[in-house]
N, C-alpha and C positions, 0 to 999 in steps of 0.2 A: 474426750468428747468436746466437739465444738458446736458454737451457737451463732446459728445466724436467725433472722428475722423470720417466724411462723416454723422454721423445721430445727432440727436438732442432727447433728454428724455423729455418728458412731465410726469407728474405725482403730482395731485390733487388730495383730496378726500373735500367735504362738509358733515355736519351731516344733517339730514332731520330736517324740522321744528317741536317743541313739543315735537320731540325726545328727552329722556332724555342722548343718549350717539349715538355716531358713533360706528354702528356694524360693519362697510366697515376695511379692511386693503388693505398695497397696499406695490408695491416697485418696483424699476426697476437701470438698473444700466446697464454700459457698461466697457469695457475695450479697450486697447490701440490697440489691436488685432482684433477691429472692431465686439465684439461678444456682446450681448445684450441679457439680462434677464428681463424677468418684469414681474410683478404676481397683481389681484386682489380676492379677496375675501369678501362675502358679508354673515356675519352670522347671520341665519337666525330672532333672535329679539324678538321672543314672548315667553310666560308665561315658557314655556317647556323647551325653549332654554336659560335659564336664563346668564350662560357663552358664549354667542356665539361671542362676540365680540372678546373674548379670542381664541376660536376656532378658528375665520378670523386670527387671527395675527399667532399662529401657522401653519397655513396652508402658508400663504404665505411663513412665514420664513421658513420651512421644502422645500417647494416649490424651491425658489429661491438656498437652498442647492444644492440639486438634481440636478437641472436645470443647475448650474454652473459645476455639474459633469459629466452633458452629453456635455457638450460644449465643457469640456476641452477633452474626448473621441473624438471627433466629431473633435478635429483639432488635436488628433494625431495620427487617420486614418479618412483622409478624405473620401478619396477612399471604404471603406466598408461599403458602404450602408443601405446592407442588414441585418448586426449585429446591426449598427445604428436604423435602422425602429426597428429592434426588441427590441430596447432598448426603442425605444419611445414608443411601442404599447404594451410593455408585464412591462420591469423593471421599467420604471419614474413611471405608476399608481401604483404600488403597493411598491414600497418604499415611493414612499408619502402618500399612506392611512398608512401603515404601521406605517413610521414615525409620522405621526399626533398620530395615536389611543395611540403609548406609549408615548409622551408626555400629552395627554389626561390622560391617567392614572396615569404617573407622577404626574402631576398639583391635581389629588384628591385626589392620597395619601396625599399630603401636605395641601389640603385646603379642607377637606372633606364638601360635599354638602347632606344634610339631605334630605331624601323622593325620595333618587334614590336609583332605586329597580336596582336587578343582573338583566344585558343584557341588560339596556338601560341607562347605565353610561356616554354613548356616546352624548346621547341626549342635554345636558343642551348646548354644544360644538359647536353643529351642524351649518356650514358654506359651501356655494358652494366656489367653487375655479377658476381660471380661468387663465391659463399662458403660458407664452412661447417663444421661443429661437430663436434666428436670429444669426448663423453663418456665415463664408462663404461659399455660394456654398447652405446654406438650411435655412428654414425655418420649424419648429415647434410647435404647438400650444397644450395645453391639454384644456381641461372643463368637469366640472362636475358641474351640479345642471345649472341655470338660468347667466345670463348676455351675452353679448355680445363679439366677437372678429370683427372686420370688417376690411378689407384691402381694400387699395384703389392702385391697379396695376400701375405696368410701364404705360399703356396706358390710364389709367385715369378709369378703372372699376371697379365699387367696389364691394365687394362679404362677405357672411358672413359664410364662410365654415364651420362651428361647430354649425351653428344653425341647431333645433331638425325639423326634419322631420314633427311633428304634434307641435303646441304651446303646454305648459304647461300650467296645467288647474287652475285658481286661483292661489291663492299663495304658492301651493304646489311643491316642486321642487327636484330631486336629491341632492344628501348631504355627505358630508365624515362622516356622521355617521350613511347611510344608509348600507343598509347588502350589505358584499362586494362590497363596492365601489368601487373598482380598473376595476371592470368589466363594470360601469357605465360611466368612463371615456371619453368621446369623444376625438380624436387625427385627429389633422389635420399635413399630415405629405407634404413638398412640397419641393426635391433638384429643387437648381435653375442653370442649366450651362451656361447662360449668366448674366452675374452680374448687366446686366442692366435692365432684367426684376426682378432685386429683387422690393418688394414693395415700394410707396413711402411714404405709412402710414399704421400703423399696428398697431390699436387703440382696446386697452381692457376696458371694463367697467362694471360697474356693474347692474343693473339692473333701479338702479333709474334715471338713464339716459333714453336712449329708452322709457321708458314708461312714458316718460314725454312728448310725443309727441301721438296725437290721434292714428296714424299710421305709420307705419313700414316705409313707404314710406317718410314720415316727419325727421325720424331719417335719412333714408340716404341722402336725402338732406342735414341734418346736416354734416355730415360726408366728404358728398362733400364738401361745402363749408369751413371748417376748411381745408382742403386737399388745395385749391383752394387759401385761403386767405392766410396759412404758404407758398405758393409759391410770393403771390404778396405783404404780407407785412412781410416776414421774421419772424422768433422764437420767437424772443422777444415781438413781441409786443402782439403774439396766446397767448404767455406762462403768457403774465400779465392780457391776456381780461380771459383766462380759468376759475381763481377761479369764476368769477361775471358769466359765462354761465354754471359752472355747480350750482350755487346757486339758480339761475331762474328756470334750471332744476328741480331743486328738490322743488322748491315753488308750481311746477305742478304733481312731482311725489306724493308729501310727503313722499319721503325714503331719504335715505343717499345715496350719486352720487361721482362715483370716478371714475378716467378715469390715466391709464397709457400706453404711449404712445411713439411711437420714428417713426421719418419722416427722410429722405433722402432727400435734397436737386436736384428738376430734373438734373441740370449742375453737380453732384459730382459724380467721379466713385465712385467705390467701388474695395477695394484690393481683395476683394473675388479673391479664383481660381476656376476654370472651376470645376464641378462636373458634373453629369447626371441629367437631369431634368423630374422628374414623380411624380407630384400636386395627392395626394390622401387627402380623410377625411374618419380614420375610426374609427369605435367603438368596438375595440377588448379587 
């Protein structure tokens, strides 16, 4: 668990059971400025995908690059909005597919992989992604492929804005090494101009969480409750039960389960300043 000023970082991954390696990557990270990065990635693991776990850790790290470069944009014009959205809905998805693919090809120029044909070089890589930036004044979120974002609001309701409209079918999912990913992208973009309704949890995860529960309904519950108990027994003690509840998760997913995460204390302001407040999720 780390601490920065008014929030608190959660951030675990477990490997699935039988699994011979954790394809999950993850990170998160804040500064004195009150700004917060976190990223997970879940690579996808089978025959085809034979580097994916590699993909995952590329992704995140390119991820969290980008991410820290819209922050720093974002606090030295707060005020612009509109160039803002545009940066989250048009430039973050396509410097991150971007950046992934040429490190992608970096990594096999140096480490050539036998039995990949031209145009699907991409494949062995292949990882969803899932992240996002909490400023002052705004919240941000990207995904692409499968896992979870969930916020649990100032007033105690929780919402999963970036989930897909229809489920995905089996275990087939969007991917940074699907054709033009950056277009697949989902964006959840939300200024906030009272600081008090910024979130008081804003929990990412990977897939083998949620689906370690019969129902959707089950996981929010979960979600509640973590939200509910960081307020009545404090960080510390969330931050030491986490690895043993995402472990049981995954005894009932059989995947690898990672959860990065940061809470707001209900009693702590936030330095944030005032912005405009207009909650959208889109898929541009």
């Amino acid at each position: 668990m780390v601490s920065v000023p008014h929030w608190r970082i959660f951030r675990e991954s477990v490997q699935g059971p039988g699994k011979a390696g954790n394809q999950d990557w993850y990170d998160a990270e804040g500064t004195a400025e009150g700004n917060l990065v976190l990223a997970v990635a879940d690579g996808h693991g089978s025959a085809v995908h034979s580097r994916s776990g590699l993909g995952a850790r590329f992704a995140v790290d390119i991820f969290m690059r980008c991410a820290r470069e819209f922050a720093a944009r974002a606090g030295e014009t707060p005020g612009n909005l509109r160039q803002l959205r545009h940066d989250a809905c048009r430039r973050v998805p396509r410097e991150v597919v971007r950046d992934w693919q040429d490190e992608v090809h970096r990594h096999l120029k140096d480490h050539p992989l036998a039995g990949v044909t031209r145009g699907d070089e991409l494949l062995p890589y292949g990882t969803t992604l899932l992240g996002a930036v909490c400023v002052p004044g705004l919240v941000v979120a990207w995904q692409l492929g499968d896992g979870d974002l969930m916020l649990v609001e100032a007033d105690g309701t929780i919402s999963a804005p970036l989930a897909p409209s229809e489920p995905e079918l089996g275990d087939e999912t969007e991917s940074l090494c699907s054709r033009q990913a950056w277009d697949l992208m989902r964006v959840h973009w939300a200024p906030v101009s009272d600081p008090g309704r910024l979130p008081r949890l804003l929990m990412l995860s990977t897939d083998g969480l949620s689906k370690s529960f019969a129902a959707q309904d089950g996981f929010v519950r979960f979600v509640r409750e973590v939200s509910e108990r960081l307020a009545a027994e404090g960080p510390e003690a969330i931050g030491a039960a986490l690895p043993g509840w995402l472990a049981r998760a995954s005894t009932y997913s059989g995947d690898d389960t990672t959860v990065a995460a940061v809470w707001r204390r209900p009693d702590d302001p936030d330095p944030s300043e005032d912005g405009s407040q207009d909650r959208e999720t889109e898929n541009d």
